[in-house]
C-alpha positions in Angstrom: -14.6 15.8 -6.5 -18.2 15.7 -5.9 -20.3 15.2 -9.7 -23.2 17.2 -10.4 -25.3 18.3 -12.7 -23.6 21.4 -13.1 -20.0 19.3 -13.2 -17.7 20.3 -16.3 -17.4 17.5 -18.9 -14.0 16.5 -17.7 -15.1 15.1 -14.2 -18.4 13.4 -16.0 -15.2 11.3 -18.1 -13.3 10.6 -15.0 -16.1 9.5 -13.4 -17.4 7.5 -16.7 -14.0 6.1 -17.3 -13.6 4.6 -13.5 -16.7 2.9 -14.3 -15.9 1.8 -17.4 -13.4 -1.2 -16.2 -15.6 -4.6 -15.4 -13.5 -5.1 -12.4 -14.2 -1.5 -11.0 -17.9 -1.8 -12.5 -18.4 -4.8 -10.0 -16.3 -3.0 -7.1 -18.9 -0.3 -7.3 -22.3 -2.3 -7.8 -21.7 -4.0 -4.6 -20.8 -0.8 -2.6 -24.1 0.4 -4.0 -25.7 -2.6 -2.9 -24.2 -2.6 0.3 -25.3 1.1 1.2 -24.4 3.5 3.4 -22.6 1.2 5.8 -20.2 -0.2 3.1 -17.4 -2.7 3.3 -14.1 -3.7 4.3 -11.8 -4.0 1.6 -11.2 -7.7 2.4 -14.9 -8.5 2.1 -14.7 -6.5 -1.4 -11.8 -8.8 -2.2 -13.4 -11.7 -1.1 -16.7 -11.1 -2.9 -14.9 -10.2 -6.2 -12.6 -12.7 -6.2 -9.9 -9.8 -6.7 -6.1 -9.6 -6.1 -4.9 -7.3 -3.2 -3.0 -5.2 -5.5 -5.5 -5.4 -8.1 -8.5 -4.4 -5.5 -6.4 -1.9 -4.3 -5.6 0.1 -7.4 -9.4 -0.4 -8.5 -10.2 1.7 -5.6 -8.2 4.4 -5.8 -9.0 5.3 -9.7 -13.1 5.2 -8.1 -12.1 7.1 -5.7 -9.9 9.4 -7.2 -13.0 9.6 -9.8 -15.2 10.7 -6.4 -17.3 8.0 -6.9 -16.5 6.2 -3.8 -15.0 7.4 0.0 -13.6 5.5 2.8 -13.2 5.6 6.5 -10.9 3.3 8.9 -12.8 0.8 11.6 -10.4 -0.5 14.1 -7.9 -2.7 11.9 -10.3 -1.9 8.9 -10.3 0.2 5.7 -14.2 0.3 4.7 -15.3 1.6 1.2 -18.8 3.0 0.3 -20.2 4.6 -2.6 -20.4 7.9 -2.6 -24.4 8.5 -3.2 -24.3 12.3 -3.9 -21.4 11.8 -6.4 -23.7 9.0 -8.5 -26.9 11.1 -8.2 -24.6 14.2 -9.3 -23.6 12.3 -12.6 -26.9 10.4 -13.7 -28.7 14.1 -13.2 -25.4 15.5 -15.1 -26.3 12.8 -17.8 -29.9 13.3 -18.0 -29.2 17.5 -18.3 -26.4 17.2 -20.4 -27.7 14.4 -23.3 -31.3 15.4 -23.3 -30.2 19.1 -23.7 -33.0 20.6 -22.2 -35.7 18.5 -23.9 -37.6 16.4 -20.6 -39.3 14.0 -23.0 -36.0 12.5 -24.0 -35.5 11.5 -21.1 -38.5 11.9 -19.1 -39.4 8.0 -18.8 -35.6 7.8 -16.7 -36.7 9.9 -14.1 -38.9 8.0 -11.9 -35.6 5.4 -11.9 -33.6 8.1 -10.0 -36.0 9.6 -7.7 -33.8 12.3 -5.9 -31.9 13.4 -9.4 -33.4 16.7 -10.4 -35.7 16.7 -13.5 -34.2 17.3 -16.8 
């Protein structure tokens, strides 16, 4: 599932609600933070101070929720954000809550320079 600004409301909420735990919250800030190149899952469980299990299920609902992908290295599992997918939402939030009014949200869009404008 790829979010966008044209995304129906239902994949905004599974997005939304993957995001809404504090353990998945701090999963997914330090993907971000770790850009493109991501990071194993044991450095993610190191860094979080999470459980196997616990890391484990954490990222499955973000990615299930398309907010996050993975690929293998060697003996690895590496986890990354999913940059499209978050750009995709914050644009479908900006569209979708300022409801075609750009000064409601105008002052948000320098923050997200490749979302699309209101």
């Amino acid at each position: 599932m790829l979010v966008s600004a044209s995304t129906p409301t239902a994949e905004a909420v599974a997005a939304l609600s993957a995001l809404a735990h504090p353990g998945r919250l701090e999963v997914f800030r330090r993907l971000v933070a770790a850009g493109p190149e991501g990071l194993a899952a044991g450095e993610i469980a190191r860094t979080t101070g999470s459980l196997p299990n616990t890391l484990s299920s954490n990222l499955a609902i973000l990615t299930a929720a398309g907010l996050t992908q993975s690929r293998r290295e060697g003996r690895s599992i590496v986890y990354s954000a999913d940059f499209g997918a978050m750009r995709g939402l914050l644009a479908y939030l900006m569209e979708d809550c300022c409801q075609g009014r750009p000064e409601i949200c105008a002052d948000l869009s320098p923050t997200c320079p490749d979302a699309p404008a209101p």
